[in-house]
N, C-alpha and C positions, 0 to 999 in steps of 0.2 A: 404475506408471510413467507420465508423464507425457507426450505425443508429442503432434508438429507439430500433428495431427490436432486431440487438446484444446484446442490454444490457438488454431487456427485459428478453432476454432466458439465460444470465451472472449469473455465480456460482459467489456470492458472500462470499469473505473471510472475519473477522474480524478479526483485531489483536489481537492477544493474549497476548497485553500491552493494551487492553481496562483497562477504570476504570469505577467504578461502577456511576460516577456519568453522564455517557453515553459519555465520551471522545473517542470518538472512531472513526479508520480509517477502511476501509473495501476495500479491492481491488476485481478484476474481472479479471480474465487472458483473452484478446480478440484474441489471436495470435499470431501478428506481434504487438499486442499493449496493452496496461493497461490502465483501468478504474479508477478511484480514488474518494473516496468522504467520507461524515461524514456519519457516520452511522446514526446520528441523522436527518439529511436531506437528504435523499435518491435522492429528485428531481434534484441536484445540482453534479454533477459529472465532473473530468477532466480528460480527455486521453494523453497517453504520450506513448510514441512508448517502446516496452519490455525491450531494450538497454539503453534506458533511465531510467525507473524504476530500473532494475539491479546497475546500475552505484549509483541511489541512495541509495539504499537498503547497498552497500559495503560502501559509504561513511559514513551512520548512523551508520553503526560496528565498522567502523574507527574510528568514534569520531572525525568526521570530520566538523560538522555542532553545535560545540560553547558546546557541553556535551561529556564527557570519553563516548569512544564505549568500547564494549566487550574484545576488547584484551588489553587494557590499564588499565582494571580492574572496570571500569566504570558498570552503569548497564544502557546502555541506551535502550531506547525501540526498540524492533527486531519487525520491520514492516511485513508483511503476504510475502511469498513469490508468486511471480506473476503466478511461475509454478505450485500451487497447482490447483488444477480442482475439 
């Protein structure tokens, strides 16, 4: 289970597909699981277990989710990866 506590002490990453007008996602590597939220609203946060985030992370490369991912020649946005610490 997840508590205040973990995400207190949470290395938070931004993306490095921010934009300046503060669109931005920021992840947290918890473990066995990922934190998620807008950068702009820190209070608000959703967890999803690490196999889940991964799973997402390849589908937005793919160009899987309605925009060309990276290998189709696309530039879609490359979200933080969950293993940075």
């Amino acid at each position: 289970m997840i508590n205040e506590a973990d995400l207190a002490r949470a290395s938070w990453h931004k993306s490095t597909w921010s934009n300046e007008q503060g669109g931005c996602v920021s992840v947290a590597n918890l473990g066995l699981h990922c934190a998620v939220r807008d950068s702009k609203n820190v209070d608000r946060y959703f967890v999803v277990s690490l196999s889940s985030w991964r799973a997402f992370v390849t589908g937005v490369k793919e160009g899987k989710f309605g925009f060309p991912g990276r290998e189709a020649g696309g530039s879609a946005p490359q979200p933080v990866r969950a293993t940075e610490t």
